[in-house]
Structures are given as C-alpha cells and as structure tokens.
C-alpha positions in Angstrom: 55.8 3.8 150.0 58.3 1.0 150.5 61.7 2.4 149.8 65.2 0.0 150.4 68.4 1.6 151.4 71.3 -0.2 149.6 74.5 0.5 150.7 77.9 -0.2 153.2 76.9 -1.1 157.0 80.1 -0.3 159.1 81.4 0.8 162.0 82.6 4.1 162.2 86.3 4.8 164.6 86.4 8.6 164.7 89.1 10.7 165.8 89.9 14.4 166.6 93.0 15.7 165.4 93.2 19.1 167.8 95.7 21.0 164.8 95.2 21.8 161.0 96.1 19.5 158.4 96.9 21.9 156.2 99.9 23.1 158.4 101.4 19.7 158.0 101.6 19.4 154.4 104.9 20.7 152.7 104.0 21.6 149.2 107.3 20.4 147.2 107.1 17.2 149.3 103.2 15.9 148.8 104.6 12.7 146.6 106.2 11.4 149.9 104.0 11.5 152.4 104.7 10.2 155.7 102.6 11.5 158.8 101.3 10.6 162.2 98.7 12.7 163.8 98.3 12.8 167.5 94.4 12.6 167.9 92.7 13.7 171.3 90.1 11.1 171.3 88.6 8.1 169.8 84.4 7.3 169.4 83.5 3.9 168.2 80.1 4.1 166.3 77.9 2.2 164.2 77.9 3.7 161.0 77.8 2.6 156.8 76.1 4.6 154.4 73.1 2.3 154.1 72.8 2.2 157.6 73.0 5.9 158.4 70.3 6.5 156.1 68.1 3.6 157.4 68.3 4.7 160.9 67.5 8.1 160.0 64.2 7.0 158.4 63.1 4.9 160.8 63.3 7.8 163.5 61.3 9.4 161.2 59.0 6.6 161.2 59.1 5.3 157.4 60.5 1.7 158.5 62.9 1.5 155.8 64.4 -1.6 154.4 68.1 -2.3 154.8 69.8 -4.0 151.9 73.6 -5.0 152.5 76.0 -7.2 153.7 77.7 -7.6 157.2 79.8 -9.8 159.3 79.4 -12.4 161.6 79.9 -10.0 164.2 76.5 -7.7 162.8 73.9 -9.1 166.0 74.6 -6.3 168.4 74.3 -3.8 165.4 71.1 -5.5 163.8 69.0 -5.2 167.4 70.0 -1.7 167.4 69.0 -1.1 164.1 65.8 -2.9 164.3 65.0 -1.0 167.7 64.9 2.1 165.6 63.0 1.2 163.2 64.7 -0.2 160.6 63.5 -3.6 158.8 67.2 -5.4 158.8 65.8 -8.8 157.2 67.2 -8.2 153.9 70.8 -7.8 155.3 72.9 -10.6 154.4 75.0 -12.1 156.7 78.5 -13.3 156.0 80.1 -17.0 157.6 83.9 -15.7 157.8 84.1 -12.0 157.1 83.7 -8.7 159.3 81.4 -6.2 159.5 82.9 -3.4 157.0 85.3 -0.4 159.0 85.8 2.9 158.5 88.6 4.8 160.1 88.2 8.6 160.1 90.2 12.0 161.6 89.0 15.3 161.4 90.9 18.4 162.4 89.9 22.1 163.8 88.4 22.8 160.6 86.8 20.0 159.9 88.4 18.4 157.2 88.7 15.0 157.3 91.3 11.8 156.0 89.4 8.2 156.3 90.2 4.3 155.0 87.7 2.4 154.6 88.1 -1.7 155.2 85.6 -3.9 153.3 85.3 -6.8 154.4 82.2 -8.3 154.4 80.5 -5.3 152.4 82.2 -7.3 149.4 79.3 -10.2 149.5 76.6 -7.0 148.9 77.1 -8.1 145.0 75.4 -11.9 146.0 72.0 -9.7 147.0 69.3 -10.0 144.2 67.0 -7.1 144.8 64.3 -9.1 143.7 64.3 -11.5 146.6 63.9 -8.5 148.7 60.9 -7.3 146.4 59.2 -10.3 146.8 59.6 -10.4 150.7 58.0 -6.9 151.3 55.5 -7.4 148.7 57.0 -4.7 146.0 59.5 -1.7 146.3 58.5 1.4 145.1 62.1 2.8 145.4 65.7 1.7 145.8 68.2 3.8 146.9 71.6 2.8 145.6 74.1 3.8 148.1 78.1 3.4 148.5 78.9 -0.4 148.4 81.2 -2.6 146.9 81.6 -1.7 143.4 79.7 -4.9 141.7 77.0 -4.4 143.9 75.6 -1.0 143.0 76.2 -1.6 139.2 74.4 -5.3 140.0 71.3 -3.6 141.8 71.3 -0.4 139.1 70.9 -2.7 136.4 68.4 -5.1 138.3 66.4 -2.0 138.9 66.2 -0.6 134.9 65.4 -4.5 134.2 62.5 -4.6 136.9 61.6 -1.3 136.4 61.9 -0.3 139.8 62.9 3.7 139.9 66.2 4.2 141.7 68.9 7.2 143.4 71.8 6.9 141.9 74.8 7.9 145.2 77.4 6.9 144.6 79.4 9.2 147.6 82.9 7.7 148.8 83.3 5.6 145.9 82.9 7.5 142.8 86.7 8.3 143.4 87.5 5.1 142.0 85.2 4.6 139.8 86.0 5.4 136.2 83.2 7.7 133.9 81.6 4.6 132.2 80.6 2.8 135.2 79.7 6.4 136.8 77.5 6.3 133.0 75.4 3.5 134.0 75.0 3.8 137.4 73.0 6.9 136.5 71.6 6.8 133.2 67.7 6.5 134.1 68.1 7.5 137.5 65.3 9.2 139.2 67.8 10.7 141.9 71.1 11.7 141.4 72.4 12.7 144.8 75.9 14.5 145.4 77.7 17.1 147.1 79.3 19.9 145.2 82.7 18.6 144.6 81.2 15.5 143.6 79.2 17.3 140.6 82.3 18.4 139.6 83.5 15.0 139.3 80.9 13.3 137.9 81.0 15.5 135.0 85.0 15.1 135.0 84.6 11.6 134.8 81.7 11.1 132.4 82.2 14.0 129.9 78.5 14.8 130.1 77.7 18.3 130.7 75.0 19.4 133.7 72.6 20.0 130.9 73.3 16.2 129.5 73.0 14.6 133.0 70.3 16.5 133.6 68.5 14.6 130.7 69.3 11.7 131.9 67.9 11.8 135.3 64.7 13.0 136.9 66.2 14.9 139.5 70.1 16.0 140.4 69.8 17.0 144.4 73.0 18.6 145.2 74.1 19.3 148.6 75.9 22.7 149.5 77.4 22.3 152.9 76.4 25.1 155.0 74.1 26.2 152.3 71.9 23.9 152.5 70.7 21.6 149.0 70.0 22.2 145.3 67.2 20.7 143.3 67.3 20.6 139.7 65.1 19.4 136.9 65.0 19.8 133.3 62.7 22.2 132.2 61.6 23.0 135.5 62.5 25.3 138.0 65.5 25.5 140.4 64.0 24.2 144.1 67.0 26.0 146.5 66.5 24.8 150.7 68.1 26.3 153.2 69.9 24.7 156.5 68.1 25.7 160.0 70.3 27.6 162.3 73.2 25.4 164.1 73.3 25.2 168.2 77.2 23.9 167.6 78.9 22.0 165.1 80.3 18.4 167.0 81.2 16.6 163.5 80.6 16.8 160.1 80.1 12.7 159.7 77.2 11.4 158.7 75.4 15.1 157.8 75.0 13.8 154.2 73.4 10.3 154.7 71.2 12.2 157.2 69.9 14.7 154.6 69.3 11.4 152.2 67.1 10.0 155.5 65.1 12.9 155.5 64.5 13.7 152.1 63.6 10.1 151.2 61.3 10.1 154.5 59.8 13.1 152.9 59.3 11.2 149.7 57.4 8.5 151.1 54.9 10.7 152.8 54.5 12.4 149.8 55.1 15.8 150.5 56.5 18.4 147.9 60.3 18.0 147.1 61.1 21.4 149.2 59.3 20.1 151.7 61.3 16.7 151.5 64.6 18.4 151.3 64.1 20.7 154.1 63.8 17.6 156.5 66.6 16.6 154.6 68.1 19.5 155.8 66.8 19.9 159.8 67.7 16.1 160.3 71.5 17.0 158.9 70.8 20.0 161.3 70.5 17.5 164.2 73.9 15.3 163.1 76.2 18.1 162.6 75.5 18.9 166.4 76.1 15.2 167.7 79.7 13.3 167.6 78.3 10.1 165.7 76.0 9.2 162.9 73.4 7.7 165.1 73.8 9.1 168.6 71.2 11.7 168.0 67.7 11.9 169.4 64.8 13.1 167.2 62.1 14.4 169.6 59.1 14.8 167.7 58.4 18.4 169.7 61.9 19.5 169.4 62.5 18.8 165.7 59.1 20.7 164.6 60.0 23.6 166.9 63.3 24.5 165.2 61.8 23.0 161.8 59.1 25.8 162.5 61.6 28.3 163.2 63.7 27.9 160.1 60.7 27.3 157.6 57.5 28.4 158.8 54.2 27.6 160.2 52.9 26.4 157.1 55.8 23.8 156.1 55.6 22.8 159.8 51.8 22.0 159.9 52.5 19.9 156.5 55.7 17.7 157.7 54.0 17.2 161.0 50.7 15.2 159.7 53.3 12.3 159.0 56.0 12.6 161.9 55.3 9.6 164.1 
C-alpha cells in the first residue's frame, strides 16, 4: 500500500517553562497581554507534521512518501529522513526560502504556547499530487496533513478529482480556517483525524452535527489524550483503543502525528482498524517518553513486549507478521 504524507516539514525549538502558565494570566487583563517566560532549556529538533508522521512509518517499515515543501537549508534533514526510511523525492525544494519553524514552550503541566514561521512550507500549493502518483507508480492513500492553507484544499480537491481516497487533518491550522474551507477539506474523506477539542471545533465551524460529518466521511478517528483514540463509523460500531502504560511523560510534542504514523502503518499492512489504532497508540506511547518528535528508538523486541503487555498475545502475534 503506497500511502503519501502531505504536510509542514520544520524544525522544532522546544522549550521548558519550569512554572504554570496559568499562574501568570490575570483574568480582567487577558486583552493586554505582555509576558516573558524564563525557560530552563532549549532542544532543536527536526520536526513538521508531514515529517513526524513519515518518520514514524518508516521505523515501522512502510517507507512512506513525503510530500511538502522545504528550504534550501533541507539537505541535512532529507539524509536523516531518508536513513529512516522515508522516500523524501517528492519534497520540493525552495531557491530563497527556509525550511518552515516552529517555536514551542511547555510548562509543568504540559500545556503548551507555539508560533509557527512558514517560510518555505508556503511553495507546498506548487505540488501537483499527480506528479508524485506517476513517480511511485499509483497512491493508494494520501494523507492531507497541516500545510499552508492552498495546499491542502489544492491536494483535497486533486484527490476527489483522481479519485485517490484521502485523511482529511487538518491539526494546527483549522484555527484559522473558516467552516467552508473546513467543508471541503472533508466532504468525501475516508479519515477524519482530530483530537477532542478539535471535534468540537470542527462542528463549531461547519454547523454540521457529529451525525452529519459522520455521513460525510468513512471514518472520524478521534484522539483522547490519555485515553487513548475513538473510532467511529456510521452505522457501525464504536472501535474504543486504549494507550499502554507510560514509563514517564518527557513531552507531549509530537504524540499525535505519532499515533497518525502508527495507525496509517497499520493500514497499509492491512490489519483491523483496532489493530491499527493501537500501534497508533504504543508508538505515541514511545514519543510522550522522549523530548523530541524523532529522537525515539523503536526496537522491534521492546515495542512488541510492552505492545503485548497492554493488548494481548493475540494482537501481538498479528502486528508482529508485518514489523520489520
């Protein structure tokens, strides 16, 4: 199954704010903000959306295909990327523009305030999906990550044209998006991913009920944090996965987009959805524990042993036939 990852390639400046945020927000004052926070430590990481999500699969051995745009300054990124088994050809490069930043503190209870910096991410809209089709000899599904705006309403639309089923994610930017483009990006989608508080807002912004979008798409994965993912289908039953036991919590970034890795690794071997979603959920498992969203290690032995341990021999003996 040839699945491509669209999406924001970045790189990630994370910082650790040792306090509360909430302690530093007067209430009668919140519409004049002005605040410094005094952060502990600062990790430069590769990072994106797209890329998260690529790099996750291709530790899980599905060699996915990355489709986005990065800077001039992408060569150090793209041999890492490629190392770990990610197919970077379809990335296009830009002559005068960097690769994309994003800028992130989390405090003590890890809640987080981030900017994101396009910068070359904004070319993603010049990528014709078919191009990338032809290259690989067919796609069989395109995820349709965070990007700049044109370029995930470009790809949507190039997908329901081609008729190329797609997951519709629209993650950081779906706070500025308004409810008809949210209406198109997932009308026809075979995905919907989203946390909880982006359900919310979807259905906010669109004015469709969970029982409308639910007709619209084939499946609405939602994540729930500590409580692992929802599936949902209409007509069908309610799949419910939950996460395996945390060894510590390091930082939150990154535990969605490795959930999407997993799951869509999952789909390409062909397993069962719970299946797929709780790989999803062991490979978040593994990111929550690591400061980063690529500096963990997936050792084929260790993942199945806590995989086994939070959902049995027989879901173990099934997911590891396709681990490579």
């Amino acid at each position: 199954m040839r699945i491509a990852v669209t999406g924001s390639i970045a790189t990630d400046h994370l910082m650790t704010f040792p306090g509360r945020f909430a302690d530093q927000l007067v209430a009668d004052q919140l519409h004049t903000v002005s605040l410094s926070f005094l952060v502990d430590n600062l990790d430069v990481r590769r990072g994106g959306v797209a890329a998260n999500i690529a790099f996750g699969m291709g530790q899980l051995g599905t060699r996915p295909i990355l489709v986005g745009a990065a800077g001039f300054d992408f060569d150090e990124y793209r041999a890492w990327l490629e190392r770990h088994g990610v197919d970077t050809d379809s990335v296009r490069i830009s002559d005068t523009l960097h690769t994309a930043r994003f800028v992130c503190t989390t405090d003590s209870d890890h809640n987080q305030i981030g900017s994101f910096y396009t910068g070359a991410m904004s070319e993603a809209r010049l990528i014709e999906l078919k191009t990338v089709s032809d290259r690989v000899g067919g796609l069989d599904l395109v995820s349709i990550g965070a990007d700049d705006p044109e370029a995930m309403l470009r790809h949507t639309e190039e997908c329901r044209s081609r008729g190329i089923p797609f997951a519709a994610d629209f993650s950081q930017q779906i706070a500025r998006m308004d409810g008809e483009e949210i209406r198109i990006l997932l009308e026809g989608a075979t995905y919907l991913f989203s946390n909880e508080y982006e359900k919310g807002l979807i259905e906010t912004k669109t004015g469709w009920t969970d029982e409308e979008i639910l007709a619209k798409v084939g499946h609405r994965v939602t994540t729930l944090g500590a409580r692992g993912v929802r599936i949902e289908r209409a007509g069908e039953e309610t799949i419910e996965v939950a996460c395996p036991d945390e060894e510590r919590k390091a930082d939150p970034t990154g535990v969605g987009d490795a959930f999407r890795a997993g799951f869509l690794s999952g789909l390409a071997w062909g397993v069962p959805l719970e299946r797929a979603a709780q790989v999803g959920c062991m490979l978040a498992t593994l990111v929550i524990e690591t400061v980063g969203t690529q500096e963990y290690q997936l050792r084929r032995g260790h993942f199945m042993e806590r995989f086994t341990k939070a959902y049995g021999d027989d879901a173990a003996t099934e997911v590891r036939a396709h681990l490579s």
